[in-house]
C-alpha positions, 0 to 999 in steps of 0.5 A: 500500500505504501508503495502505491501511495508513493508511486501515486503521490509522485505523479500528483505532485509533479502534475502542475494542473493538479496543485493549480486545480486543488489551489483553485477550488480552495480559493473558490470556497474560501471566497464565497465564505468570505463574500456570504458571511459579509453580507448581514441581512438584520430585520426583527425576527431574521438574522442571516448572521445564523447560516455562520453560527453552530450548528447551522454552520455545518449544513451551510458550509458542505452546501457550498463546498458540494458547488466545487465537487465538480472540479473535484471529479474533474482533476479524477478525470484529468488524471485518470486521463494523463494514465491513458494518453501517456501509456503509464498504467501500461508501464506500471503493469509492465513494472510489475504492479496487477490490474487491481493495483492500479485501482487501488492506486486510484481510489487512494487518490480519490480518498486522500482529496475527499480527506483533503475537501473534509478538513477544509470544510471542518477547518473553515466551520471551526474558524467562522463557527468561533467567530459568529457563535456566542458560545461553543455548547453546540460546535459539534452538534450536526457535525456528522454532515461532514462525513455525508459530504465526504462520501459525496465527494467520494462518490462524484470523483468516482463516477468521473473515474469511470466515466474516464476508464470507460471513455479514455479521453480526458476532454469528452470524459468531462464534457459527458460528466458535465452533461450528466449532471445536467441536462442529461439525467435531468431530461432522462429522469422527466419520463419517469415517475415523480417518485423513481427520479430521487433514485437516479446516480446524480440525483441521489449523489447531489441530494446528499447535501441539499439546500439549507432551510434559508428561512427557517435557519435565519428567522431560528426560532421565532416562527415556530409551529405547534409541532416544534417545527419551523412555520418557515421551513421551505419543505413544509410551505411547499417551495422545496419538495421533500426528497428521500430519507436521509439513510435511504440516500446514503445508502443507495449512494454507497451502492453506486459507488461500490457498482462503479467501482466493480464496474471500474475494476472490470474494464481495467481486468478486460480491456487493453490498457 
């Protein structure tokens, strides 16, 4: 393993569009962080202040962070790509490493790069947490949606391995996964039934961190219902419908991962590299 971690860290460190693509999706997040919590929207009953308090802060951040996951599954491509266009996964084997090391060496990637977008959204969520929240009681209260956005980035930067491996071209591999997440998927799942469309990979990828409750999360407490609940919440008047059960998507997302990545180690087994 160790070998493997090495081989894959000294290709990566020495590939300049990987750094700059890490660099930039850092950059990105950390901007519009910054810009969102200058804005303060203070009106009796609102506080826009709450989306940077714990422990709404942890929902709010991995939403935004889930907007750069793109660019995560496509520095996969890219790299995946580089394997193919330069011959390397055949002089690997050639080396002495199996096929299914050369999956491994790829999923350790994956790995190391969703451990990377977790710390940074934890760091970020402690940083501004301790700055906007009165007192630290709830820091960790919520904090498991950061274990749901890491299987989420997991899982976007595993589809685009497939779709590289299966594809073996760097430029269509990331026109098709741009295109599957809209407005192919999209348009495919309108001739299904309402409720079969949450079962769709993008879709059940992408739910994993959905919109925060806007209204609810700003107005807190204030416009609370008999029930305890929220008389604001976007799902309960009907602006946002109610998607599935947050352990039926974690599920089915562990599922297509694990699908794609049998898929994966198939054609790497059957197909000349």
């Amino acid at each position: 393993m160790r070998k493997l971690l090495n081989i894959e860290l000294t290709k990566l460190l020495n590939y300049t569009s990987f750094k700059v693509i890490l660099i930039l999706h850092l950059a990105l997040f950390s901007l519009v962080i910054f810009v969102s919590s200058q804005i303060d929207i203070s009106v009796p009953g609102f506080d826009t202040v709450n989306f940077f308090r714990f422990p709404h802060i942890w929902s709010y951040f991995t939403w935004v962070a889930s907007w750069f996951n793109l660019l995560l599954a496509i520095l996969i491509i890219m790299v995946t790509g580089n394997e193919f266009s330069y011959r390397t996964f055949r002089q690997h084997v050639i080396d002495g490493l199996s096929r299914t090391d050369l999956l491994r060496g790829k999923l350790m990637v994956i790995f190391l790069i969703a451990a990377y977008s977790f710390l940074m959204v934890f760091v970020s969520g402690l940083i501004y947490g301790l700055i906007f929240t009165p007192g630290p009681g709830a820091m960790f209260a919520g904090i498991e949606t950061l274990s749901i956005y890491f299987l989420q980035t997991v899982a976007y930067m595993v589809i685009g391995l497939l779709l590289a491996v299966l594809l073996r071209s760097t430029a269509l591999s990331i026109i098709i996964f741009i295109l599957l997440r809209f407005p192919i998927e999209p348009i495919i799942r309108s001739f299904f039934d309402r409720a079969a469309r949450p079962f769709f990979p993008m879709k059940s990828v992408g739910g994993l961190t959905p919109m925060p409750e806007f209204l609810s999360i700003s107005s807190e407490n204030t416009f609370e219902t008999a029930e305890g609940g929220n008389a604001l919440s976007l799902s309960e008047i009907g602006l946002v419908a109610e998607g599935l059960p947050l352990y039926l998507q974690v599920i089915m997302v562990l599922a297509y991962t694990i699908l794609f990545t049998g898929l994966i180690a198939y054609m790497l087994k059957r197909r000349n590299l």
